[in-house]
N, C-alpha and C positions, 0 to 999 in steps of 0.2 A: 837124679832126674825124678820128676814127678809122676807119681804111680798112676795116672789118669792118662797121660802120655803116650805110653805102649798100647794101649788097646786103640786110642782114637788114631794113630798112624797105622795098626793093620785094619781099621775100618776105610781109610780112607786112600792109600796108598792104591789097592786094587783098580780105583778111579782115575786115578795121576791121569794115566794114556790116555783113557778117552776126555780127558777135562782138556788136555793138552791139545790132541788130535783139535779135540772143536774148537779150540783158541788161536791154535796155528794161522789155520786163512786172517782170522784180522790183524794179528802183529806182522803180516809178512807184506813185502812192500809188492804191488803188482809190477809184473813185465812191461815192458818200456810200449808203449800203445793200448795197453792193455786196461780199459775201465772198468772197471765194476758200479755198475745202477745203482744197486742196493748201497753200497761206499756211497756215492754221488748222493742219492737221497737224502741218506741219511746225511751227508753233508752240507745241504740243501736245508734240511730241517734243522739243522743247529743254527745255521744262519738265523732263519726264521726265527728262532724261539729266544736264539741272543740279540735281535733287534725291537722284538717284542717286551723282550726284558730290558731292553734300555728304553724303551718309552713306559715302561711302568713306573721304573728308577727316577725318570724325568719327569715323572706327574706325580711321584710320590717326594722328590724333593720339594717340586712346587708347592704341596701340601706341607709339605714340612718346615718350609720358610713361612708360611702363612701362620702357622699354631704357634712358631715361635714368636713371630710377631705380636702376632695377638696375645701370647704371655709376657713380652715384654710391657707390654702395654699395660694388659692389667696390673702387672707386677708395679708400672709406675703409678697408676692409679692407689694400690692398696699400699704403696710407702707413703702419696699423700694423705688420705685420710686416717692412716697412723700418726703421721705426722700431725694434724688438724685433732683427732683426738687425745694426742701427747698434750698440745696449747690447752687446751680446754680441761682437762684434768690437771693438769700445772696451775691454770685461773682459777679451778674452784676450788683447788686445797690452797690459793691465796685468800681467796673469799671464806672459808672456811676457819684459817687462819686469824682473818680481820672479826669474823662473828664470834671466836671464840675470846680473843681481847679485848670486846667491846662487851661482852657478856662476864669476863672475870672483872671488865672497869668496873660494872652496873654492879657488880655482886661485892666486892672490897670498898663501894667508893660511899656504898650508904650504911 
């Protein structure tokens, strides 16, 4: 066993009953007509904050279909003009090609 162990269980064990004591009322299920407000509230507020959170969910996916979009998008945009400056750099190492054989003709032919 870990020597850190035995001090932190006689720090802590004196506690157990009353941690228990105060936990008991929420794990125990009430008497058969028997409400509890504060239960109820607080049941009440989870509703609330979980319909709240699904209209967040639902504006934040909305928002999230949108950004993807819009990166699809650009994403097709900057494969065209990769594409368009692939061509154009391909043309001018042809043209490059053409000036440097018309410049070894001129230079071998006189």
């Amino acid at each position: 066993m870990a020597p850190w162990i035995i001090p932190a269980l006689k720090a802590v064990l004196p506690h157990v009953g009353t941690i228990v004591a105060a936990t008991k009322p929420m794990f125990t299920k009430p008497e058969a007509g028997e409400a509890d407000p504060a239960v109820e509230q607080q049941i009440a507020e989870l509703q609330a904050a979980a319909a709240q959170n699904d209209a967040n969910i639902r504006e934040l996916a909305g928002q999230l279909q949108k950004t993807v979009t819009a990166l699809e998008s650009a994403a097709a945009q900057a494969e065209d003009k990769t594409r368009r400056m692939t061509q154009l750099c391909w043309g001018a190492m042809g043209v490059s090609v053409l000036a440097l054989a018309v410049a070894f003709t001129a230079l071998f032919a006189s």
